[in-house]
Backbone as JSON Lines, residues from 0, in Angstrom:
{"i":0,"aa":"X","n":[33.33,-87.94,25.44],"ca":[34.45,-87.87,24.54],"c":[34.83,-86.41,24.34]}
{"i":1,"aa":"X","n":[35.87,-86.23,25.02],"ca":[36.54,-84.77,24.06],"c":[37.81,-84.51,23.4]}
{"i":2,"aa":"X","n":[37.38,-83.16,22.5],"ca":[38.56,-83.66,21.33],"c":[39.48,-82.57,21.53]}
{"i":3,"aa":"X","n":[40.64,-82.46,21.86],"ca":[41.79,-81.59,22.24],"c":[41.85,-80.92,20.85]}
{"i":4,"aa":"X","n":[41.36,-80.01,20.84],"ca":[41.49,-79.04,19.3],"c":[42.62,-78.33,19.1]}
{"i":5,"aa":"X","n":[43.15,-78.11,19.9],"ca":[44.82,-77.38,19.93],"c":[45.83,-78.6,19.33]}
{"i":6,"aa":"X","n":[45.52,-79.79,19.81],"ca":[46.48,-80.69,19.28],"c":[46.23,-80.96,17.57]}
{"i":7,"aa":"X","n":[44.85,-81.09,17.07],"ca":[44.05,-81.49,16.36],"c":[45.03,-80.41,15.48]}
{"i":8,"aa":"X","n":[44.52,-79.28,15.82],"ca":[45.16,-78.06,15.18],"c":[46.67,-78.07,14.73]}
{"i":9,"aa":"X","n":[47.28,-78.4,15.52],"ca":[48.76,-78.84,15.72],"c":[49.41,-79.81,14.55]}
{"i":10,"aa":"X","n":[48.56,-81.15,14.36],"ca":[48.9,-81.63,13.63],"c":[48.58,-81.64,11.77]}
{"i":11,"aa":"X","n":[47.49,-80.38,11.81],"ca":[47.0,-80.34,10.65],"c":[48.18,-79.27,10.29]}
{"i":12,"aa":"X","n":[48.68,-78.53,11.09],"ca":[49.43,-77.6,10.46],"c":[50.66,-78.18,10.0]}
{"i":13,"aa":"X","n":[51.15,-79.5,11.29],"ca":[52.61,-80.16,10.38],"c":[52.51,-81.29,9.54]}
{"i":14,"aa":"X","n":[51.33,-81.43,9.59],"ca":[50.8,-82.14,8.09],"c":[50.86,-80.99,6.6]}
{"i":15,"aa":"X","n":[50.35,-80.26,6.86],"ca":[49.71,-79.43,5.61],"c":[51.6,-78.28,5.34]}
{"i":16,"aa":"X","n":[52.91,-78.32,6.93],"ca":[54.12,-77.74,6.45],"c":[54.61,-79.19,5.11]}
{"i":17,"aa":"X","n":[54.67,-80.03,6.25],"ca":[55.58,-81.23,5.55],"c":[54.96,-81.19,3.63]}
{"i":18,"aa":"X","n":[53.24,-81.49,3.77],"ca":[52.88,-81.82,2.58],"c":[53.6,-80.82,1.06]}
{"i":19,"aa":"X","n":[53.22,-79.3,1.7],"ca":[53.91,-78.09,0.87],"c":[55.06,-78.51,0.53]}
{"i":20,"aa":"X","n":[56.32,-78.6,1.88],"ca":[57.28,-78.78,1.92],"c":[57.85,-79.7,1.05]}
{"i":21,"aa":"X","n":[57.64,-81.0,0.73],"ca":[58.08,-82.16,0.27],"c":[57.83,-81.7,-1.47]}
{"i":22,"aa":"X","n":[56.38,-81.4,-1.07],"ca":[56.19,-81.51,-2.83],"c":[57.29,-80.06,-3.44]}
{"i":23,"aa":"X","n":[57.54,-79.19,-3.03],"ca":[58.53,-77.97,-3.07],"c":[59.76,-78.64,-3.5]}
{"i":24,"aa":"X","n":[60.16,-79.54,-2.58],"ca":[61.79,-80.24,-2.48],"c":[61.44,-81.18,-3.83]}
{"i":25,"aa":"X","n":[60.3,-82.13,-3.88],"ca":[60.47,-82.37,-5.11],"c":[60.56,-82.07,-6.5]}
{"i":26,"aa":"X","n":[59.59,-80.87,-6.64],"ca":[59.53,-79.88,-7.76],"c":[61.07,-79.31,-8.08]}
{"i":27,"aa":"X","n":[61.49,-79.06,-6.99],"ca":[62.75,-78.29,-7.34],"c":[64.22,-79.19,-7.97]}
{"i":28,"aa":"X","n":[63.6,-80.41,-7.36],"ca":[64.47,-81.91,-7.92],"c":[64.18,-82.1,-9.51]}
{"i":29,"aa":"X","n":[62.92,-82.35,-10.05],"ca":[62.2,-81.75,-11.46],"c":[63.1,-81.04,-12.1]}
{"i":30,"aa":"X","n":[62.76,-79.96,-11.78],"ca":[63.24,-79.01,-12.17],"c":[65.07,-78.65,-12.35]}
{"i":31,"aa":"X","n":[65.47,-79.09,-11.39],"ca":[66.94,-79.62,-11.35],"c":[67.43,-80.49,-12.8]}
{"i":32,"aa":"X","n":[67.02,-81.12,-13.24],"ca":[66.95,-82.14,-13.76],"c":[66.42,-81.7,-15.36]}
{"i":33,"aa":"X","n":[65.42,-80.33,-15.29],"ca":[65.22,-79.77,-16.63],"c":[66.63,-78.57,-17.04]}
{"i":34,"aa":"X","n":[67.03,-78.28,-15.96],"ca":[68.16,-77.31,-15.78],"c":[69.52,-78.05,-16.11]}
{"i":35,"aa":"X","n":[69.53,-79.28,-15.85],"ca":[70.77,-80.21,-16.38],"c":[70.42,-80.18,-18.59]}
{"i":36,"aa":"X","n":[69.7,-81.01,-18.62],"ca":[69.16,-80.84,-20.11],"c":[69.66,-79.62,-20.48]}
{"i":37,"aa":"X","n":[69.48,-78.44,-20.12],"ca":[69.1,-77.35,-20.7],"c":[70.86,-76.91,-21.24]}
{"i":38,"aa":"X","n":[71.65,-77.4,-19.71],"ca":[72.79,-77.1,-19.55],"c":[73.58,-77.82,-21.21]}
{"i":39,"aa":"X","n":[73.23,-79.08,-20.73],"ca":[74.35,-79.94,-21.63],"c":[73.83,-79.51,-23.15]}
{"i":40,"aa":"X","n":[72.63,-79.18,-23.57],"ca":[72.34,-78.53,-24.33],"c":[73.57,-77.5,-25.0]}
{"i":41,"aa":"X","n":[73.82,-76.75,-24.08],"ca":[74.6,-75.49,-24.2],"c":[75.83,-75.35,-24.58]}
{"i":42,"aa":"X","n":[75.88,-76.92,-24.07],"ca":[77.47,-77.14,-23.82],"c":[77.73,-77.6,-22.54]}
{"i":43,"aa":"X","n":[77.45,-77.37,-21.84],"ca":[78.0,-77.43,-20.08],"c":[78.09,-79.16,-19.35]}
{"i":44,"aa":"X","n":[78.51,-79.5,-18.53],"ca":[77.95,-80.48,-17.87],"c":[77.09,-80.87,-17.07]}
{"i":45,"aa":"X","n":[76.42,-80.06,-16.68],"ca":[75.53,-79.95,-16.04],"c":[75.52,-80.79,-14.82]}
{"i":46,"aa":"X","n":[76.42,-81.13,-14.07],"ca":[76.78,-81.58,-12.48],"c":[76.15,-81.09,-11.38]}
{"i":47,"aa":"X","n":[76.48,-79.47,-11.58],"ca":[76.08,-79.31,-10.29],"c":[73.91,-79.26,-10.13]}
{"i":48,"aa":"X","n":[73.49,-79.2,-11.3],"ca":[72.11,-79.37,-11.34],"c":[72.0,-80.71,-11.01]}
{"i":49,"aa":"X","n":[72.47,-82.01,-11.72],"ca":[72.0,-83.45,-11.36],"c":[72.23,-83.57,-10.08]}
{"i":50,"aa":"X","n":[73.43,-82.94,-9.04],"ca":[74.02,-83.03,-7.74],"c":[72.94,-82.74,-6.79]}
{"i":51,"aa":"X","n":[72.06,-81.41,-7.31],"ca":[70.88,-81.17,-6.76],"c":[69.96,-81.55,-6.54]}
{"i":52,"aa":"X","n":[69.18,-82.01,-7.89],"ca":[68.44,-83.21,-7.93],"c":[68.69,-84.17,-7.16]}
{"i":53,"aa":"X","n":[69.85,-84.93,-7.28],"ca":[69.91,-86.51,-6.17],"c":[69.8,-85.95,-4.76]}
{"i":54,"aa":"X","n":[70.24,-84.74,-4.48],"ca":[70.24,-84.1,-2.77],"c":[68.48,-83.93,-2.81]}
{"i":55,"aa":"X","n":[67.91,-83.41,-3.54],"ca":[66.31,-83.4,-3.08],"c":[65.67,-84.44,-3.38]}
{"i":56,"aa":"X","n":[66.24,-85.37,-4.42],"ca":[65.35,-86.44,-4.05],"c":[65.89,-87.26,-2.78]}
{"i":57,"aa":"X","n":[66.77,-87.65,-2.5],"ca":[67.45,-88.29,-1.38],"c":[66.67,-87.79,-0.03]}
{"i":58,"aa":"X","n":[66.05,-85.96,-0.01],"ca":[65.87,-85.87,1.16],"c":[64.14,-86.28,1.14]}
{"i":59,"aa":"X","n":[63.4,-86.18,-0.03],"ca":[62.26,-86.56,-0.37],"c":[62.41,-87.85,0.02]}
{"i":60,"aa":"X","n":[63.05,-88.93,0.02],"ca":[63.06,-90.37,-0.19],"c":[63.5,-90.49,1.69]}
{"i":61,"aa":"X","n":[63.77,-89.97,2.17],"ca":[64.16,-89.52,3.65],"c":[62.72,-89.21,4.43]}
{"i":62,"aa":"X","n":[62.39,-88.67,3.76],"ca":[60.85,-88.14,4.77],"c":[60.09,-89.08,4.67]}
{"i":63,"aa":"X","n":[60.01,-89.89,3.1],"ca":[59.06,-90.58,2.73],"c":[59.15,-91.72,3.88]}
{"i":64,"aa":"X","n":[60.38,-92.21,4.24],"ca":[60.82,-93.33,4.9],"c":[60.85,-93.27,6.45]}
{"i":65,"aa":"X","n":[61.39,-91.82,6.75],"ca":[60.83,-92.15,8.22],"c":[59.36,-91.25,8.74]}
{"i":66,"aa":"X","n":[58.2,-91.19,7.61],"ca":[57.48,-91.32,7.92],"c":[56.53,-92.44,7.79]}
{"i":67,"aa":"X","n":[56.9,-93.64,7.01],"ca":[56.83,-95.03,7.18],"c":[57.38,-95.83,8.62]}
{"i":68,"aa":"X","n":[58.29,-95.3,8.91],"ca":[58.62,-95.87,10.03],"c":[58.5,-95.13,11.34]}
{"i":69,"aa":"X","n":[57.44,-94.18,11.26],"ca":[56.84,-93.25,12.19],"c":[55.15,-94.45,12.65]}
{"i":70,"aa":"X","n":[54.97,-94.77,10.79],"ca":[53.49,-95.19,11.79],"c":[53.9,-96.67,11.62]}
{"i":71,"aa":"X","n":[55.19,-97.38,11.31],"ca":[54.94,-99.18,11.1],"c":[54.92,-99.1,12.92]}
{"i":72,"aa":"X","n":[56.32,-98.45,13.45],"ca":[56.8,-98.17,14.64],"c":[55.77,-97.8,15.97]}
């Protein structure tokens, strides 16, 4: 049995981009979303923060899904 460590390697790294990555896009969706509050607070409408939010969760809800249909597939 041998174990191709370059590949091994390979995939821990676009495991461990995506994992950073996603939770980043989500935080910043969070956070989007404390920045709306903060807005209408103020006065404002706070649009273009909720606009943000639905774009990072949408792309969060995107990865989530075709990496479901990476391993049903």
């Amino acid at each position: 049995m041998n174990i191709d460590w370059g590949a091994l390697g390979l995939v821990f790294v676009v495991a461990l981009v995506a994992a950073v990555g996603l939770t980043t896009l989500f935080a910043y969706g969070i956070r989007g979303l404390s920045e709306r509050d903060s807005a209408r607070e103020q006065g404002g409408t706070g649009t273009v923060q909720l606009t943000g939010s639905v774009v990072c969760f949408a792309v969060c809800a995107a990865v989530v899904a075709y990496g479901i249909y990476l391993i049903v597939a």
